[in-house]
C-alpha positions in Angstrom: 0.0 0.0 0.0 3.0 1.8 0.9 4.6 1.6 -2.4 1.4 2.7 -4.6 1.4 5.5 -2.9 4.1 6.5 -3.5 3.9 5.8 -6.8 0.9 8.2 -6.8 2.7 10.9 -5.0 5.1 10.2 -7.6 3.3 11.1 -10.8 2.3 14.4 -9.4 -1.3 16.0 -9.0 -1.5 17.0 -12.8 -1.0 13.0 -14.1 -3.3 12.1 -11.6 -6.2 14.4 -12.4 -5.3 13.5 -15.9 -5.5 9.6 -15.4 -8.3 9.7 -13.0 -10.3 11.9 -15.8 -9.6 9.8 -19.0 -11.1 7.1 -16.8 -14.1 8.7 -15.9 -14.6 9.3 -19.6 -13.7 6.2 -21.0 -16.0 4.3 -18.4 -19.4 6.6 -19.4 -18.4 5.9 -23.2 -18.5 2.6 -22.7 -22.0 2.9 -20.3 -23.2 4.8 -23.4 -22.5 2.9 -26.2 -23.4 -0.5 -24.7 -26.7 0.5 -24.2 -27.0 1.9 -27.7 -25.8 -1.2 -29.1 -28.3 -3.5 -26.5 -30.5 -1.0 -27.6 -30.9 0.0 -24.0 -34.2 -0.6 -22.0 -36.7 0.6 -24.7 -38.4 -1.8 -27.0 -40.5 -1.1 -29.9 -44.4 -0.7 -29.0 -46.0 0.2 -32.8 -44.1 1.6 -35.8 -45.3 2.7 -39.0 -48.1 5.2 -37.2 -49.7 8.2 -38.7 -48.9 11.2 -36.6 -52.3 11.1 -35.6 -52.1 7.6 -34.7 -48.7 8.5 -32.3 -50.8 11.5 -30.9 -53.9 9.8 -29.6 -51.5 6.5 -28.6 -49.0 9.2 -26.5 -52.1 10.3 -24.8 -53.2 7.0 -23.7 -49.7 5.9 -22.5 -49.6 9.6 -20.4 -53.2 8.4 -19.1 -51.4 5.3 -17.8 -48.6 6.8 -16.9 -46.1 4.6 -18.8 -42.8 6.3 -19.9 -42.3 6.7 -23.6 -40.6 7.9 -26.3 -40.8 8.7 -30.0 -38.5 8.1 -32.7 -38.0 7.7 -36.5 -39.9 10.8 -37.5 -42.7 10.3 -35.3 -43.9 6.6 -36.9 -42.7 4.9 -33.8 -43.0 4.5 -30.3 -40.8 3.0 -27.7 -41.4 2.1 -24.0 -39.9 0.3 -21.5 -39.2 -3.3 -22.0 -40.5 -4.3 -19.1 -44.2 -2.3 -19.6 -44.4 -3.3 -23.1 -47.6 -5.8 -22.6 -49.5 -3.4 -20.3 -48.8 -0.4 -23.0 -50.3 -2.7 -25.9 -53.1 -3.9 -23.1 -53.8 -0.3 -22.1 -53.7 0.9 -26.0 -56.0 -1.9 -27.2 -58.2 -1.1 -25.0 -59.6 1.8 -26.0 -60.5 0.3 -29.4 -57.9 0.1 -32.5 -55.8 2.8 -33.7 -57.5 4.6 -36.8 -55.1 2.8 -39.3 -56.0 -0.6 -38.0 -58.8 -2.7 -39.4 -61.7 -3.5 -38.1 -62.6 -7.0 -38.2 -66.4 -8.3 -37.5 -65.9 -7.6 -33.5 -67.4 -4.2 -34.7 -70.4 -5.9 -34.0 -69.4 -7.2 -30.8 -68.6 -3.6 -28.9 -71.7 -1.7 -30.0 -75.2 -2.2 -29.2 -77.2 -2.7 -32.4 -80.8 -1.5 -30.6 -81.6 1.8 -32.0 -79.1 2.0 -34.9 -80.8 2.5 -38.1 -80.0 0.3 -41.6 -77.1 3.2 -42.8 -75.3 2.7 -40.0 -76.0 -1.3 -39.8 -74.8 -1.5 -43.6 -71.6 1.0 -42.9 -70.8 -0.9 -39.9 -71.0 -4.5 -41.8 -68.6 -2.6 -45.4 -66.3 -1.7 -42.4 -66.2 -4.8 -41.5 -65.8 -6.6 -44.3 -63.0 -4.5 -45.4 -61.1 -5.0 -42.7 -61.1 -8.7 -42.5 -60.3 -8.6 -45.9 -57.4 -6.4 -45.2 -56.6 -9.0 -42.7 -56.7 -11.9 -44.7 -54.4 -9.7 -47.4 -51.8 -9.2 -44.4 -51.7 -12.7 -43.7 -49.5 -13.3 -46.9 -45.5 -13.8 -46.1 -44.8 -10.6 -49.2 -47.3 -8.4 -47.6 -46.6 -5.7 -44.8 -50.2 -4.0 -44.5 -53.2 -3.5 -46.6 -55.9 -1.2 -47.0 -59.4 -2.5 -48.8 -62.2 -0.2 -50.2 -65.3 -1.8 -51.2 -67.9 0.4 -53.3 -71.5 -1.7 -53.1 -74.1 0.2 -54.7 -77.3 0.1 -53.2 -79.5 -2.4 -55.2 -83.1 -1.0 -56.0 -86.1 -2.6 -57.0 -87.3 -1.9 -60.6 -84.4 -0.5 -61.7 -83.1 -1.2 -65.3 -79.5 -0.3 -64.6 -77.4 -1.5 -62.4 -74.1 -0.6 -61.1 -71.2 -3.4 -60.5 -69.1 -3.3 -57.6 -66.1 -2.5 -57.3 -62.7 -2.4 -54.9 -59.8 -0.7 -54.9 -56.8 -1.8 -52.5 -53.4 -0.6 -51.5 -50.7 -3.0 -50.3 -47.3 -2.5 -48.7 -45.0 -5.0 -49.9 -41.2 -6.1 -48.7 -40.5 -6.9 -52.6 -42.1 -6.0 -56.0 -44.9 -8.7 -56.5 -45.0 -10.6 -59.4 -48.3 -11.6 -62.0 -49.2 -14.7 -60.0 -49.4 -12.4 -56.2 -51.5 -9.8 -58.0 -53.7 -12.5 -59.1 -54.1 -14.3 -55.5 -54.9 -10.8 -54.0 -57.4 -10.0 -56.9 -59.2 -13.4 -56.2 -59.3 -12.6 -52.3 -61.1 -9.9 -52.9 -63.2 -11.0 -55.8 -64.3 -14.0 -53.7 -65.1 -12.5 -50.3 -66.9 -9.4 -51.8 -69.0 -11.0 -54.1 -67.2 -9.0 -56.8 -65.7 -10.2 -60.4 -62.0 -10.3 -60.5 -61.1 -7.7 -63.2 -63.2 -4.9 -60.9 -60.4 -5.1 -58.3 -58.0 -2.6 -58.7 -55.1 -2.6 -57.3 -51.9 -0.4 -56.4 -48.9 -0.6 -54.1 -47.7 2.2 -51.2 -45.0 3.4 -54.2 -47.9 4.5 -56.0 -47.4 2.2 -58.8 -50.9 0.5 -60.5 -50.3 -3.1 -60.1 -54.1 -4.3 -61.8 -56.6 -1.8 -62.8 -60.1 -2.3 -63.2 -61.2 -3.5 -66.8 -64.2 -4.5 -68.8 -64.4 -8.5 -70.6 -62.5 -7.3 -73.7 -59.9 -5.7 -71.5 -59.6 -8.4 -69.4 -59.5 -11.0 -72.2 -56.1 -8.7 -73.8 -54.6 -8.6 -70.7 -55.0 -12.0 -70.2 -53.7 -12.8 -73.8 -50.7 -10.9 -72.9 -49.9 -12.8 -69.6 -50.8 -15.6 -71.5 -47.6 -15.1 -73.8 -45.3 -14.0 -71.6 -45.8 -17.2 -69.9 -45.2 -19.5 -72.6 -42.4 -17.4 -73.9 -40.7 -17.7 -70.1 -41.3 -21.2 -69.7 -40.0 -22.3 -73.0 -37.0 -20.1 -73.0 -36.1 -21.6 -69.2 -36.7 -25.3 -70.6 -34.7 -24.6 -74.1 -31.9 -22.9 -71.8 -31.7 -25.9 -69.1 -30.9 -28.0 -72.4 -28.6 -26.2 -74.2 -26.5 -24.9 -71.2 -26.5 -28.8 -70.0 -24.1 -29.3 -73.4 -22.0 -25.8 -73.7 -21.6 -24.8 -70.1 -23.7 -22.0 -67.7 -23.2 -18.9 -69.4 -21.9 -20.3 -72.9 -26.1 -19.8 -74.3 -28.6 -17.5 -75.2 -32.5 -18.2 -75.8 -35.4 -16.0 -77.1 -38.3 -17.4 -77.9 -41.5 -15.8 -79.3 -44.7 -16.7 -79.3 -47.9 -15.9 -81.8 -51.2 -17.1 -80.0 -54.4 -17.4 -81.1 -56.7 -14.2 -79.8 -60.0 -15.6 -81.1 -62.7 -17.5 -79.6 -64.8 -19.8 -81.8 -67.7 -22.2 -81.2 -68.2 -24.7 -83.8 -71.4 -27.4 -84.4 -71.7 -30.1 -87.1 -74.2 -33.1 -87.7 -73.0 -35.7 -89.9 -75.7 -38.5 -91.3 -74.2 -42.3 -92.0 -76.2 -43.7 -95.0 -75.1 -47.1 -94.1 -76.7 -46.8 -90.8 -80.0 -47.1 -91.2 -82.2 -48.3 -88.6 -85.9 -50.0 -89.0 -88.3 -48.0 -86.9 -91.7 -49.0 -87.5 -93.5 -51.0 -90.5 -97.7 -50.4 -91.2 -99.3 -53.1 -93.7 -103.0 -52.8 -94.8 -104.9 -54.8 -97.0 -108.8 -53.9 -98.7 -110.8 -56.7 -100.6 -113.8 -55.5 -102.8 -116.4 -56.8 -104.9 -118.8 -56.0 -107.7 -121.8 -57.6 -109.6 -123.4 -56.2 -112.7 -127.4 -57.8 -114.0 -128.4 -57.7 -117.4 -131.7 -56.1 -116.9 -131.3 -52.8 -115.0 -135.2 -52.7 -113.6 -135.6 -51.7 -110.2 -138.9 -52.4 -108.8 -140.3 -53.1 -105.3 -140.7 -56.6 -106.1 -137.4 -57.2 -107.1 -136.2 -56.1 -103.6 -138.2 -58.1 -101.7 -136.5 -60.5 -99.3 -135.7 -64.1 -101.3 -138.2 -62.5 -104.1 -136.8 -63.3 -107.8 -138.2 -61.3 -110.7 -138.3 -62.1 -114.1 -135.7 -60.0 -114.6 -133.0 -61.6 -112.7 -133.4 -64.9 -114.5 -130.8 -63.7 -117.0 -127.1 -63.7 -116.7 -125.2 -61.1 -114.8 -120.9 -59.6 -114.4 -119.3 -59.7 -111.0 -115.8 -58.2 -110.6 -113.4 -58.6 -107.4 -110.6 -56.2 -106.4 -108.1 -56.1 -103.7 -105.9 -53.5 -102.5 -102.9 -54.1 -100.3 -100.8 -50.9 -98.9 -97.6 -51.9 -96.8 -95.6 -48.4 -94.9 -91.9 -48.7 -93.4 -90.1 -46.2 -91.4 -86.3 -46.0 -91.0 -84.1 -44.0 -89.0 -80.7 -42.6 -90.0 -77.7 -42.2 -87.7 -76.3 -39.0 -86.9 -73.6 -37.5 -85.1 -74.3 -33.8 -83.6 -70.6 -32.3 -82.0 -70.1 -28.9 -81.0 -66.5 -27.9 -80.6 -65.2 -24.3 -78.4 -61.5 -23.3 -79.5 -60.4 -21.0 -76.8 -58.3 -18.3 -77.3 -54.2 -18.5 -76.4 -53.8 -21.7 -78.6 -50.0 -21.2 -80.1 -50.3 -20.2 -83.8 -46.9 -19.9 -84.4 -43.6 -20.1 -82.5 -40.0 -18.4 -83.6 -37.1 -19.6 -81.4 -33.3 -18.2 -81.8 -30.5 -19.7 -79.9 -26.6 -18.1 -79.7 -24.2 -20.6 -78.2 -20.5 -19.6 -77.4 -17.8 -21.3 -78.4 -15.0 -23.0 -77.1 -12.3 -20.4 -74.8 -9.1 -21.8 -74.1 -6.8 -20.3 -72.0 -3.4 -20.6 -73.2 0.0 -20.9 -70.8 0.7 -16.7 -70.7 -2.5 -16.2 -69.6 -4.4 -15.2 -72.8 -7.2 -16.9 -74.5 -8.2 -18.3 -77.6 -11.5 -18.5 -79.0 -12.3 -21.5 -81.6 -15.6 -22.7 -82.8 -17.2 -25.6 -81.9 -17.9 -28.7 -84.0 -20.9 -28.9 -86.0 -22.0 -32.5 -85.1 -22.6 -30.5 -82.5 -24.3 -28.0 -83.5 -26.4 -30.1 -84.9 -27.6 -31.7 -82.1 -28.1 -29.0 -79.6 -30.3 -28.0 -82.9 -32.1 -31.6 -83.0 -32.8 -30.8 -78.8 -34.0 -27.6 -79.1 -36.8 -28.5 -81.7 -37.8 -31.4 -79.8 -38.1 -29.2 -76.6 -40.3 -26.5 -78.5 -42.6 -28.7 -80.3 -41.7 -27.5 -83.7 -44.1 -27.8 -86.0 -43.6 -27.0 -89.7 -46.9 -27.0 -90.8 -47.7 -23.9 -88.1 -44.6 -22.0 -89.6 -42.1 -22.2 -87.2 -38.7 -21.3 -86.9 -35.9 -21.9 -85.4 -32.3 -20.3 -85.7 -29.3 -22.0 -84.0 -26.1 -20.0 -84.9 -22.0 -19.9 -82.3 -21.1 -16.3 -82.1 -18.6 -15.3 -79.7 -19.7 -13.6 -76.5 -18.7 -10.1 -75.5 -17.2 -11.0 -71.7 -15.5 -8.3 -69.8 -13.4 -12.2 -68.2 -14.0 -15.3 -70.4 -12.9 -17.2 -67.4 -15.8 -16.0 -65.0 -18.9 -16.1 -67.2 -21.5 -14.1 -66.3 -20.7 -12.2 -62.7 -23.6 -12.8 -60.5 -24.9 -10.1 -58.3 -24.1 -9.7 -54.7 -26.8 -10.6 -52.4 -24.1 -8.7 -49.3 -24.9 -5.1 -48.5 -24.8 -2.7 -45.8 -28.0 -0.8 -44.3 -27.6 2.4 -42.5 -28.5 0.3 -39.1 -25.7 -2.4 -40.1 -23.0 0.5 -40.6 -24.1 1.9 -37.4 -23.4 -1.2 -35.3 -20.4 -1.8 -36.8 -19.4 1.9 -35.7 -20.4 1.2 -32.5 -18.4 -2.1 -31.7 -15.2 -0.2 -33.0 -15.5 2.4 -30.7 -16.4 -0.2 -27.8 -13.2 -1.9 -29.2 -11.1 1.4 -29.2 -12.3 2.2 -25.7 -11.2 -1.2 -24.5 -7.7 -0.4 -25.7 -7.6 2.8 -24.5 -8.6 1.6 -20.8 -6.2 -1.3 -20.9 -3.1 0.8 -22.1 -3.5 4.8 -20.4 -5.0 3.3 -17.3 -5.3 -0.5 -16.1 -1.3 -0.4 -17.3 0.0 2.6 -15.2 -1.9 1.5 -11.9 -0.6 -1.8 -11.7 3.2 -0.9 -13.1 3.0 1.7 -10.2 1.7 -1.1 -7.7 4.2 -3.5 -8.7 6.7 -1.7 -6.5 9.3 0.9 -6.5 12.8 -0.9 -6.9 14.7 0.2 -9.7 15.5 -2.7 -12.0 18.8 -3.8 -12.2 19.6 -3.2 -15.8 18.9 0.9 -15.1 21.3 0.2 -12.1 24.0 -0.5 -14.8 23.0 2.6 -16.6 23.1 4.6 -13.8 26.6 3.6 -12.8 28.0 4.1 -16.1 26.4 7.1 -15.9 27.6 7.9 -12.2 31.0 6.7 -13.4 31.0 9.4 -16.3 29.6 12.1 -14.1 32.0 11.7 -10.8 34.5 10.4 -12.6 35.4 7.1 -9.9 35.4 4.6 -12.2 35.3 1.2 -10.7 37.2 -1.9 -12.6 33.9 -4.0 -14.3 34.1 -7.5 -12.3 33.5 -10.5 -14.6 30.2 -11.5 -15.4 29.2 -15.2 -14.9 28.8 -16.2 -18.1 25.1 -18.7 -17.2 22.3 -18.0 -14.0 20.1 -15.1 -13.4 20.7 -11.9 -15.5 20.0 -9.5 -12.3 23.1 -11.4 -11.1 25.2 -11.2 -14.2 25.9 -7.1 -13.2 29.4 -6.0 -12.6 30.5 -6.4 -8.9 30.9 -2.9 -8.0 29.7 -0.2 -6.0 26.2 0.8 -7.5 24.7 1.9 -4.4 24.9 5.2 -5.0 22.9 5.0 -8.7 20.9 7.7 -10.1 18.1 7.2 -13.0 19.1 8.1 -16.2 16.2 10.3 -17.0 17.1 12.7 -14.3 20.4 14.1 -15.3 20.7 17.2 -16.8 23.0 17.6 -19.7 25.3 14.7 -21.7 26.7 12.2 -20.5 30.7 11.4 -21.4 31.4 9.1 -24.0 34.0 7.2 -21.6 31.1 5.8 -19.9 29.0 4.7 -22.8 32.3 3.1 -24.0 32.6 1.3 -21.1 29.0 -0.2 -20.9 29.7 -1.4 -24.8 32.8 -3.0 -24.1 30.6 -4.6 -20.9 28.3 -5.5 -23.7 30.8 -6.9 -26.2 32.1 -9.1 -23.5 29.0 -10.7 -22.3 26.4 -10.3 -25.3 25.1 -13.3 -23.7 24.1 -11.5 -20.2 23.6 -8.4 -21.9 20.9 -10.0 -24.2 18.8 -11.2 -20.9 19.2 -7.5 -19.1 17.5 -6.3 -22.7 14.7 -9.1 -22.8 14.1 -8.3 -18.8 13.8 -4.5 -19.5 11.6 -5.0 -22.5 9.5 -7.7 -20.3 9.3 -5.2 -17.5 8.4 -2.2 -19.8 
């Protein structure tokens, strides 16, 4: 205890006020910075608000008397890790913030006694928005959502009637592709009762995703979509193939496609002569007949019952006929088909591949281009028309033609983009960890260092003592005869056997020292290099 302070009495009331400082400082830096980079005691309560939304949520947490604080512009609110439930508790209570949707619990809070059908019917759109909006959040791509539905009012014995229609505005982490736009589209369509191409819908960049559009609108944009499908899926398949023969990088596809834009119903009925079919057959047969007298009297006698008259003694005609009619009915097959040919059947399809040829590099480093054979050629041709589906009687065409590539490096292909990179909250952190780091330094070296040299004692090492008596030497000018050093054991006890009792440190005399006495400590040195190097390695060890 002793020797430390003395030691502090030593470095004099300036160097302590200095060392005792720098340590006050260093120590609050680090207090600061380690809780900016644990992000302290404050935790994240909403972000993303409206500043009315932060206003009415501030008051409710000054209400409850929970400590907060407001950050990134206003949009979000912090609190104490430890009060974060009861802050969401004590918000939530008072109903949702005005950005958040209302689901169908709108029905649960209010009392529906009294209410007339405008507010019933606002209260049930409200509704139905939100847990569409809901359902639309659920989706990994989506941040938030917002959902209008316009329902017009249906009358009786109206002629005209107006469709609905939505609009809806989605926050997104990425830009959504044809297939997302679709599923949110369909959401809508199906849990409004509405027809998909009446959804419109845009993203928080302002950009218009799907617009609303009548049946021939839709049908184009379908077409379109329709193409650049195909295209994209033949072009990927045609690639795989030819990359799978020349190498990633070593091909290029593009493909396009003519579809079919019309719709056409078709309906036919074909009669088979051959196949003829008895139905029904009618036969009828009529037998008459006829008998002429020679005397053509007619008198009452005559037609008397079993009477014979002198006139019918005489010869008489009689004629017989018979009729026979027979009727047959037969029935013809027939075949009746009715054929649809939607629209997007490919008409035609034009496909052009460029394949790279062979890059060698030779033994200074340059390269050499060469082409590649045309077997070859020939059968990454034969691949890519069975891939396609060529068709000659469609017109297609294909092109397969080796042209050298443009490459900034032949030998890396086609760079691939860097997925790595820094965010403003990434540099930040990794400012804040050097500074921790530069602070750890800084306490280790200008302040742990010091205080425990200056507690290791007070003796003087022996090495300075054989400084200070060549320097004592020089000064006084008694110059003792150097006493062999052992030549092996402890340095401290390889030191000339002399009188150094009255040594003095170096860095306190004033003015030069002779050059006698730094010629002496050499030749000491030139004698003993051994013993000399172990009085350097213990002064470096003990500085």
């Amino acid at each position: 205890m002793n020797a430390l302070l003395e030691q502090f009495k030593a470095f004099g009331a300036g160097r302590l006020t200095a060392i005792f400082g720098l340590a006050v400082g260093v120590a609050a830096a680090l207090v600061y910075f380690s809780s900016a980079v644990g992000g302290g005691s404050q935790a994240l309560l909403y972000s993303g608000l409206d500043p009315a939304e932060a206003a009415s949520t501030s008051q409710l947490l000054d209400q409850a008397n929970i400590a907060y604080e407001i950050r990134d512009g206003g949009t979000a609110i912090y609190v104490d890790r430890n009060q974060v439930d009861e802050a969401r508790v004590r918000v939530a209570s008072s109903g949702p913030l005005s950005g958040a949707s209302v689901g169908y619990e709108i029905f649960d809070r209010q009392d529906s006694f009294g209410q007339t059908s405008f507010v019933q019917n606002i209260n049930a759109k409200r509704a139905l928005e939100g847990e569409l909006a809901r359902t639309i959040e659920s989706l990994a791509f989506v941040n938030s959502a917002r959902v209008h539905l316009n329902l017009p009012e249906r009358r009786l014995f109206t002629r005209d009637q107006q469709d609905p229609t939505a609009a809806v505005t989605v926050a997104t982490s990425q830009r959504v592709n044809a297939e997302q736009v679709r599923v949110i589209r369909n959401i809508v369509a199906s849990g409004a009762g509405l027809e998909p191409g009446h959804v419109s819908l845009a993203d928080d960049r302002g950009r218009q995703l799907a617009g609303t559009m009548d049946a021939e609108t839709a049908g184009a944009a379908f077409m379109d979509q329709r193409r650049t499908d195909v295209e994209s899926e033949l072009r990927q398949d045609i690639l795989d193939i030819v990359e799978g023969v020349v190498g990633a990088g070593a091909a290029r596809v593009q493909v396009t496609a003519e579809l079919n834009r019309q719709s056409v119903t078709q309906s036919s009925e074909t009669y088979d002569p051959e196949g003829s079919v008895l139905l029904s057959r009618d036969r009828s047969e009529e037998l008459s007949s006829d008998q002429d007298g020679r005397n053509n009297r007619v008198s009452a006698s005559e037609n008397l019952p079993d009477a014979e008259g002198e006139g019918n003694a005489g010869p008489s005609n009689r004629s017989s006929r018979e009729v026979s009619n027979e009727t047959v009915n037969y029935a013809l097959s027939s075949t009746t088909r009715t054929e649809v040919i939607e629209a997007g059947a490919i008409d035609r399809l034009s496909v052009a591949v460029a394949v790279d040829g062979i890059v060698e590099v030779q033994e200074d480093g340059t390269t050499v281009w060469r082409e590649r054979p045309q077997a070859q050629i020939d059968q990454i041709e034969a691949l890519v028309r069975s891939a396609m589906g060529y068709a000659e009687d469609r017109g297609d065409s294909l092109t397969v033609r080796q042209i050298e590539f443009a490459r900034t490096n032949p030998l890396l292909g086609t760079p691939a983009s860097s997925g790595f990179s820094f965010s403003k909250n990434d540099i930040m952190r990794v400012a804040e960890i050097a500074v921790l780091f530069v602070t750890a330094l800084l306490i280790i070296f200008l302040v742990a260092r010091p205080l425990v040299k200056g507690a290791s004692g007070t003796a003087m090492p022996q090495g300075l003592a054989l400084a200070g008596a060549g320097a004592n030497a020089g000064a006084v000018g008694n110059t003792p005869p150097p006493a062999a050093l052992p030549s092996q054991g402890d340095p401290q006890a390889a030191l000339p056997a002399g009188d150094f009792g009255d040594s003095i440190d170096i860095e306190k005399i004033d003015g030069q020292v002779k050059a006698s006495s730094l010629k002496k400590v050499a030749n000491i040195v030139d004698s003993h290099p051994e013993e000399s190097v172990s009085i350097l390695r213990s002064w470096l060890h003990e500085g």
